[in-house]
C-alpha positions as CSV (number, residue, x, y, z in Angstrom):
1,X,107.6,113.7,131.1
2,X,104.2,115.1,129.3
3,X,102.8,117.7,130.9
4,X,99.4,115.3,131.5
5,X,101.5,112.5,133.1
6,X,103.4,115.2,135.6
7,X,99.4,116.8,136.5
8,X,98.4,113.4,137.1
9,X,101.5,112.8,139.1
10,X,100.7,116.0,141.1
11,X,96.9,114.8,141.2
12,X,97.8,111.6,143.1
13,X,101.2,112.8,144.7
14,X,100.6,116.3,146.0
15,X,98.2,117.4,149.3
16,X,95.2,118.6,147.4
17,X,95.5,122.0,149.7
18,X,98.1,122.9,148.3
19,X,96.8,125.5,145.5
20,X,97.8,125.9,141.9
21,X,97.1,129.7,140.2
22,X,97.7,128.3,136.9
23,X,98.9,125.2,134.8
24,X,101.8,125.8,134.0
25,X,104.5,123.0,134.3
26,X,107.8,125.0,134.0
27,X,111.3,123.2,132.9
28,X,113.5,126.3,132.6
29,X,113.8,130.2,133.4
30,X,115.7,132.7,133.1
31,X,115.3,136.9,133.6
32,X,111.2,137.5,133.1
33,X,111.3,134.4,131.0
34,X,109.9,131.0,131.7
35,X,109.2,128.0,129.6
36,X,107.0,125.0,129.9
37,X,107.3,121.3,129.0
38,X,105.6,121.3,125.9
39,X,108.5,124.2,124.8
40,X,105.9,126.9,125.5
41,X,107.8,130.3,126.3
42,X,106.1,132.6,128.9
43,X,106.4,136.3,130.4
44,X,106.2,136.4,134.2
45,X,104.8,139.2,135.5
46,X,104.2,137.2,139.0
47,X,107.3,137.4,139.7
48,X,107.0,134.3,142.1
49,X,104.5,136.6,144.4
50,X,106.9,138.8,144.8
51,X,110.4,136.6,144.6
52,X,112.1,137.4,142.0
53,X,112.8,141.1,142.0
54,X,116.1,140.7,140.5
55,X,114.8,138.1,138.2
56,X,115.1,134.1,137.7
57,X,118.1,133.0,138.0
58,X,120.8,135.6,137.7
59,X,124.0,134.8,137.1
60,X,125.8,136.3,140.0
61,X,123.2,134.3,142.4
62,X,123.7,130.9,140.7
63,X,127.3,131.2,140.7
64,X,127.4,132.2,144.5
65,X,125.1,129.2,145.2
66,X,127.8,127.2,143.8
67,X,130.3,128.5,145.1
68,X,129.2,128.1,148.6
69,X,127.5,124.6,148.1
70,X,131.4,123.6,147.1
71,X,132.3,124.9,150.1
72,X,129.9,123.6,153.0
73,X,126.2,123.5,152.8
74,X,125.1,123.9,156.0
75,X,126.6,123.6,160.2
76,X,123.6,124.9,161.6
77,X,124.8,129.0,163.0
78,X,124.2,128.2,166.3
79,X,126.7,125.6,166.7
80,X,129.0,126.9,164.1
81,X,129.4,130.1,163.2
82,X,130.2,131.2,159.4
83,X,130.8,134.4,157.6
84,X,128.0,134.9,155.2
85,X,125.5,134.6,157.8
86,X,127.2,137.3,160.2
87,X,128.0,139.4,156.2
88,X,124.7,139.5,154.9
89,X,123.3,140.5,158.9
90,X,125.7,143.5,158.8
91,X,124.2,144.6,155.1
92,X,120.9,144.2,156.0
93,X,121.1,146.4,159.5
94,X,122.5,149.3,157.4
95,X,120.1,149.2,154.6
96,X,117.2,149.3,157.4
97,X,118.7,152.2,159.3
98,X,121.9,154.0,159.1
99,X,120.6,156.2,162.6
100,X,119.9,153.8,165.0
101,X,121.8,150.3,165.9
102,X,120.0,147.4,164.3
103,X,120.9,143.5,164.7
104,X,119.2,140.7,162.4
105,X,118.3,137.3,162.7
106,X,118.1,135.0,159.9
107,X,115.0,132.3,159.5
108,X,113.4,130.3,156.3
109,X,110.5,131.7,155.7
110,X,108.2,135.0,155.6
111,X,105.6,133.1,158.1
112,X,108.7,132.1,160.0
113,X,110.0,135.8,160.4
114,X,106.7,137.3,161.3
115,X,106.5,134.6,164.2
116,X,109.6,135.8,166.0
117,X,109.1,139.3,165.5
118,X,105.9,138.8,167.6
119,X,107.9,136.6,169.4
120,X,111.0,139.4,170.3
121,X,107.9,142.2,170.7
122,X,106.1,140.3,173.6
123,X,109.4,139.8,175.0
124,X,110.5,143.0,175.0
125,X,107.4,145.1,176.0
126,X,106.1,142.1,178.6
127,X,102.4,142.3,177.5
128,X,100.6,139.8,175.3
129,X,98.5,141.7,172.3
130,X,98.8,142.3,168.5
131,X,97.3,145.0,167.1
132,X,96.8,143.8,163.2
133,X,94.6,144.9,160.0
134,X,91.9,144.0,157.9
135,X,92.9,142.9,154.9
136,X,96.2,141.3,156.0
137,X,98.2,138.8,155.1
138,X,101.0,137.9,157.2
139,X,101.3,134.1,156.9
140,X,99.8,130.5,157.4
141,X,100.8,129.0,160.5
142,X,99.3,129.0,163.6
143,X,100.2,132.4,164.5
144,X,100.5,134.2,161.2
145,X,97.7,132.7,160.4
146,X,95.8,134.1,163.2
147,X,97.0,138.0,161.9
148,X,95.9,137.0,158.4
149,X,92.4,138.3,157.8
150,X,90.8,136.6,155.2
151,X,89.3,133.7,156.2
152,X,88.5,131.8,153.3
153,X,91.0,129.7,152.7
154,X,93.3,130.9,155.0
155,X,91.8,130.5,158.2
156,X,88.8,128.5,157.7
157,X,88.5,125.3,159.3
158,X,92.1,126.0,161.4
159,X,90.4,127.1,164.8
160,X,91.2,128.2,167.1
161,X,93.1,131.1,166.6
162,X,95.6,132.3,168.8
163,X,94.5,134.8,171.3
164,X,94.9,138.3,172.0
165,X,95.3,139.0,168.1
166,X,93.0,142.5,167.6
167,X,92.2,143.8,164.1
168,X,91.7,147.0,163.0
169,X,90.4,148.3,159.9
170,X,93.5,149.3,157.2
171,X,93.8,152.8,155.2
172,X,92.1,151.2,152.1
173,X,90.7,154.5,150.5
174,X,88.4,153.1,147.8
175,X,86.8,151.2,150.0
176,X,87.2,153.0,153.3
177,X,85.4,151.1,156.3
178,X,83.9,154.5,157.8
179,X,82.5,156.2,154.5
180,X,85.2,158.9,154.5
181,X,87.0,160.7,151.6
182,X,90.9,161.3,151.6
183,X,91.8,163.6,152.5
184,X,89.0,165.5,154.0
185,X,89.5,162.4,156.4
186,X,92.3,163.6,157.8
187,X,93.4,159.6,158.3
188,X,90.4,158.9,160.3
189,X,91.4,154.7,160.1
190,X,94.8,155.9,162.3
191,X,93.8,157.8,164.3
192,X,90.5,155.8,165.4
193,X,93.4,153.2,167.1
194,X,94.2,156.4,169.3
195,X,90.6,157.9,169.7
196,X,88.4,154.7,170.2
197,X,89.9,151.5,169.8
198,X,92.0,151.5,173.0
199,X,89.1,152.2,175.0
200,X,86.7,149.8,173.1
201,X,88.3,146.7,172.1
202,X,92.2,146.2,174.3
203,X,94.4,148.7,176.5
204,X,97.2,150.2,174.5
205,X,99.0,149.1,178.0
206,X,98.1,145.3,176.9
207,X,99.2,145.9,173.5
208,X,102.9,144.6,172.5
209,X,103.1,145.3,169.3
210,X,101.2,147.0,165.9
211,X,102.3,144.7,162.7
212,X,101.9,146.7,159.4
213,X,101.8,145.7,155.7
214,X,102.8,149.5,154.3
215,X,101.3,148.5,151.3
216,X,99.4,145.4,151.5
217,X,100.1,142.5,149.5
218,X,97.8,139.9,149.1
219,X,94.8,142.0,150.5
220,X,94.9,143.5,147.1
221,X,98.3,145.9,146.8
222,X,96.1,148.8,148.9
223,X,98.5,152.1,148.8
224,X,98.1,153.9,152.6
225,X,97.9,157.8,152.2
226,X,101.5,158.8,153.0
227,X,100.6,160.1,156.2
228,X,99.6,156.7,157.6
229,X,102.5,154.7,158.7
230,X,103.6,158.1,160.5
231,X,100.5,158.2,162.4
232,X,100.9,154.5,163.4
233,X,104.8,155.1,164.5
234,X,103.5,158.4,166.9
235,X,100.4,156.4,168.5
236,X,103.7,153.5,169.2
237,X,106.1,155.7,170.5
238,X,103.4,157.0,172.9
239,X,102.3,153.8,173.8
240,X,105.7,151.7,174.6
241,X,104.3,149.8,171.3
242,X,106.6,148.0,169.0
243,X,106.2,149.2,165.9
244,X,107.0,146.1,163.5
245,X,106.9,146.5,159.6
246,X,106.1,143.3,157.1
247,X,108.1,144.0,154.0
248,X,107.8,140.5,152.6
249,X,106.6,141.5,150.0
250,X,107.3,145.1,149.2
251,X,110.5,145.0,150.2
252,X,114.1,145.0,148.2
253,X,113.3,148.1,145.6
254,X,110.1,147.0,144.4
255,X,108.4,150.3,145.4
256,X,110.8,152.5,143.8
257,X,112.8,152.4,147.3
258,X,114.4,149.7,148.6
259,X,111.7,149.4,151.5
260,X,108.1,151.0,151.5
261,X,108.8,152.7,155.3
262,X,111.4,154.9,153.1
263,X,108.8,156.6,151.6
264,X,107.0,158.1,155.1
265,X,110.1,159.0,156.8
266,X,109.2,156.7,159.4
267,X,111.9,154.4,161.5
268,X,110.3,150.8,162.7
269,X,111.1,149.2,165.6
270,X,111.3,145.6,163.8
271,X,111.0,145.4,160.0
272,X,109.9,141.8,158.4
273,X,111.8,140.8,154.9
274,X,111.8,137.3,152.9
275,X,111.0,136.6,149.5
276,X,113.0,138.8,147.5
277,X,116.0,138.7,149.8
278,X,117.8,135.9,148.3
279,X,116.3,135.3,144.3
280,X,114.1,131.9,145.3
281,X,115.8,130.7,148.5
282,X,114.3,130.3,151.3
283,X,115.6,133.0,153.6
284,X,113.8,135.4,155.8
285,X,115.1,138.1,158.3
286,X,114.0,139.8,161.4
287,X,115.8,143.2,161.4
288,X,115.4,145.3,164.4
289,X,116.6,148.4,166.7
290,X,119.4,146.4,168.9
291,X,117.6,147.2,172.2
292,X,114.4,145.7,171.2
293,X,116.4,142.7,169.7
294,X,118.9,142.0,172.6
295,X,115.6,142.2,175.0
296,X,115.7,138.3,174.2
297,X,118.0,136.2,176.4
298,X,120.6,134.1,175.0
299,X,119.2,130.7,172.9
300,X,115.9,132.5,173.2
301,X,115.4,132.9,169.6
302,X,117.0,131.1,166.6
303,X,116.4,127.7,164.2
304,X,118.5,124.7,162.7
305,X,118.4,125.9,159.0
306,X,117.6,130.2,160.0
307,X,120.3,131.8,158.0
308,X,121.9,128.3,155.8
309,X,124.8,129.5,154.2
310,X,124.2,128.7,150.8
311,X,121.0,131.1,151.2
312,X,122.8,133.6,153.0
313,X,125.4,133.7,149.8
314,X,122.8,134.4,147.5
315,X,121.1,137.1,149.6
316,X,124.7,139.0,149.0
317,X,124.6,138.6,145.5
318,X,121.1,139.7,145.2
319,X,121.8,142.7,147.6
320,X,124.5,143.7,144.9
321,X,122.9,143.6,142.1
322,X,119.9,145.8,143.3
323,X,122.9,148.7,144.0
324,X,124.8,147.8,140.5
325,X,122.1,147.5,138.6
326,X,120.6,150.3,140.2
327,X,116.8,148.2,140.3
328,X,115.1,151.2,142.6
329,X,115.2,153.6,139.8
330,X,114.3,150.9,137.3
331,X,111.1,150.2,139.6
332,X,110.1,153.5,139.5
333,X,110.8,153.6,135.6
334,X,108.6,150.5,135.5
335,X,105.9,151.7,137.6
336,X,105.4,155.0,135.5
337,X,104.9,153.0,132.6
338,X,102.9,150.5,134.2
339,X,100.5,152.7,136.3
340,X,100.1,154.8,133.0
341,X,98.5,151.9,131.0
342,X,96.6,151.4,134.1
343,X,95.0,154.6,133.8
344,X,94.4,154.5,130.2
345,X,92.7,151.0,131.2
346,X,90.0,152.6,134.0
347,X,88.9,155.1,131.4
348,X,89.0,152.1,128.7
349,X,86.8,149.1,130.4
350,X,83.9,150.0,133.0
351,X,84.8,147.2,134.9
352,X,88.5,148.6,135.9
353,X,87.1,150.1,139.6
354,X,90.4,151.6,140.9
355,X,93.9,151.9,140.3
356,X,96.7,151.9,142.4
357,X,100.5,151.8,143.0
358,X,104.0,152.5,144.3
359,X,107.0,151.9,142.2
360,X,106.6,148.7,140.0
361,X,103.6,147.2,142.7
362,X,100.5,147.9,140.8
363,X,97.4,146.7,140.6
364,X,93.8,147.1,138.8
365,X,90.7,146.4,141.1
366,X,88.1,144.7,138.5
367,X,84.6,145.1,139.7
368,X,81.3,145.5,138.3
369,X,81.1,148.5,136.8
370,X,82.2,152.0,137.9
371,X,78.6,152.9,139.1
372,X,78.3,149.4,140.5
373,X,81.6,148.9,142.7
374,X,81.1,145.4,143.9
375,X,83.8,143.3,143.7
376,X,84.3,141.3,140.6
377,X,86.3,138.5,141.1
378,X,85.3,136.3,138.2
379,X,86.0,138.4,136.0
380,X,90.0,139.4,137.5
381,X,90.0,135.1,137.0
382,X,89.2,135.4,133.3
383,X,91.4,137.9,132.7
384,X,94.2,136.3,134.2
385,X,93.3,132.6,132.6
386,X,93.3,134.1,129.2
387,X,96.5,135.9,129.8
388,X,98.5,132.7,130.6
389,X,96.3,131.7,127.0
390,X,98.5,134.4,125.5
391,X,101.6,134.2,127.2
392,X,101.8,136.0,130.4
393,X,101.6,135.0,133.7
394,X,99.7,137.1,136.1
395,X,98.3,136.5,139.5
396,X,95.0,137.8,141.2
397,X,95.2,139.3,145.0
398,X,92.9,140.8,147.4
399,X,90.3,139.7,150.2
400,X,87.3,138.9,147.1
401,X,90.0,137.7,144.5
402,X,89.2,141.1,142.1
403,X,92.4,142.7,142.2
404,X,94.7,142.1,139.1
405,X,98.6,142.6,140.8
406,X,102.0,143.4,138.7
407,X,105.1,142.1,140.5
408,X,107.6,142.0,137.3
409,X,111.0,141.3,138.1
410,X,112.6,144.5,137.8
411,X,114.9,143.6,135.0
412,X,112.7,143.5,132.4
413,X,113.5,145.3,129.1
414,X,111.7,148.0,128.2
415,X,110.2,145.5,124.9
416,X,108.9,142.9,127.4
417,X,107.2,145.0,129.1
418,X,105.3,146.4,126.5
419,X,104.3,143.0,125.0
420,X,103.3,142.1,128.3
421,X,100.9,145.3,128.8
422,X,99.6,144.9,125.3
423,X,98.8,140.7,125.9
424,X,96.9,141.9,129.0
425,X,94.5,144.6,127.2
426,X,94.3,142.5,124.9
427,X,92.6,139.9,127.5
428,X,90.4,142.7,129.0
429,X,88.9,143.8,125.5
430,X,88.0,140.4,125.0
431,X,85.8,140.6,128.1
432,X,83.4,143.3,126.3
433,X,83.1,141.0,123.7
């Protein structure tokens, strides 16, 4: 069909709620590639918010998918038990940790995942509050919803929220909520939690668990000081807190390690992974220390489709190919570059506020000018919109839509990467014009 008919089709078919960055009508991918209806070829950069670290449709993950779809397609795990499931559980508990015992549970979704990690926290700990963040983004249901901050269009018009959800502010240096420099600061945002926020606003008694984006992802990719999540593991660990760790997003060796927490050293209680974890299927796990796990009595957690077979298949494949193709040193290889050009684009446009990133998660904050650091988000739109003009697909992020993001998948050659970069300055300088 014409790409007009299918919009139209959309127009009349789809829930207008559910949003559409771009135009794009896509009929085939493949690697960093995708192509259109009308035979137009495009480089994605979006990387399916974050999906697609090892790339559209790799070979090994089509040809597990078919294997096990020959095979059987689903029995639902809590009737009938089946390898892959139990497999891709033991894989994942040894990636998080090889120090402590950790057991997983599989579900379909990141929203999905965050719920029951809240849900297993509560359990375990007996007490009814989340300590969250400002800037967050942990899903869209009625719970995750409630931990997401921004409002509009998350939240608005969804009341009421669920209660005993507190929010503090996040480590977001160029903007910092108390006027502070790092590092002079000394990580003021953390330890405020300790110094005044248990006294002010809930009991650290009342408080079950603290959920963390170590970077934050659709808040606008906002890089903690390094000290941070360490901070936030001590003020747990004195508190009986579960510390629980949403790597939806960052996770699987887009941060130059295969999980963000890697980088501080610290050891969560529950860590939160989806996207990524299985190349476009819809898979989610909950991977936590077995104590805090087993707190949950038998049939107290769990879900017809949570871990399908099919899915769990490809989460193997994909969890092989980020070892054999070695895709945490290519993320750091692609974040040098990346965070390079960057740079050369803050001292090259005024508008280009801040720059920030780990591995190959990047992003430019577009705002006014540098004297003038209101957020622009207009101007992150046209940026993107005439991208996708030329060829690449991008996505915008953050809490006033003015931060450009860079999720690549992490096979990208070193040419598409370049002609991606150059497309994009090439969008910005048109913006002086």
């Amino acid at each position: 069909m014409k790409k007009e008919d299918l919009i139209k089709m959309r127009q009349d078919h789809v829930a207008r709620g559910v949003n559409q960055f771009i135009p794009a009508v896509i009929t085939e991918a493949k690697g960093v590639l995708v192509r259109d209806v009308e035979g137009r070829e495009f480089l994605d950069f979006s990387g399916g918010i974050g999906v697609l670290n090892v790339g559209h449709c790799p070979e090994e993950v089509v040809e597990a998918i078919r294997d096990q779809a020959g095979k059987y397609i689903h029995t639902c795990f809590m009737v009938q038990m089946y390898e892959p499931y139990i497999a891709l559980a033991k894989e994942l508990n040894e990636l998080v940790s090889t120090k402590t015992s950790m057991k997983t549970m599989f579900v379909n979704s990141g929203a999905e995942a965050v719920e029951n990690a809240v849900k297993i926290a509560k359990y375990f700990t007996k007490r009814p509050g989340v300590l969250c963040f400002e800037n967050a983004f942990h899903g869209r249901t009625a719970m995750t919803m409630s931990l997401t901050s921004k409002v509009k269009n998350y939240k608005f018009g969804f009341w009421p929220f669920m209660p005993e959800i507190y929010r503090a502010p996040y480590a977001y240096c160029y903007r910092c909520s108390y006027g502070l420099k790092y590092p002079s600061c000394g990580v003021y945002c953390a330890d405020f939690i300790s110094e005044k926020f248990f006294d002010l606003y809930a009991a650290a008694e009342s408080i079950a668990a603290i959920i963390v984006e170590p970077v934050q992802g659709e808040g606008g990719f906002i890089v903690p000081p390094q000290e941070y999540l360490g901070k936030l593991q001590k003020i747990c660990r004195e508190h009986g807190i579960v510390l629980i760790v949403d790597e939806i997003q960052t996770g699987f060796a887009r941060t130059g390690k295969m999980f963000v927490y890697e980088h501080s050293g610290v050891e969560p209680d529950i860590v939160v992974t989806a996207k990524s974890l299985a190349a476009g299927m819809p898979l989610a796990a909950v991977t936590g220390k077995a104590a805090v796990m087993d707190a949950v009595e038998n049939a107290g957690i769990g879900g017809t489709f949570g871990g399908n077979p099919v899915c769990c298949r490809a989460g193997l494949a994909v969890l092989k190919i980020l070892k054999e193709k070695k895709l945490v040193e290519r993320s750091n290889a692609i974040g040098k570059k990346v965070m390079e050009k960057f740079r050369s684009f803050y001292d090259k446009y005024p508008y280009v506020g801040d720059t920030r990133g780990l591995g190959a998660m990047n992003a430019m904050e577009i705002v006014v000018d540098k004297k003038n650091p209101k957020p622009n988000g207009d101007l992150a739109k046209a940026i993107v919109k005439r991208c996708y003009e030329k060829g690449l697909i991008m996505l915008t992020a953050g809490s006033f839509g003015n931060v450009i993001r860079h999720l690549v998948p992490l096979v990208v050659t070193d040419e598409q990467l370049e002609k991606g970069l150059k497309i994009l300055d090439e969008a910005m300088a048109e913006q002086l014009e």
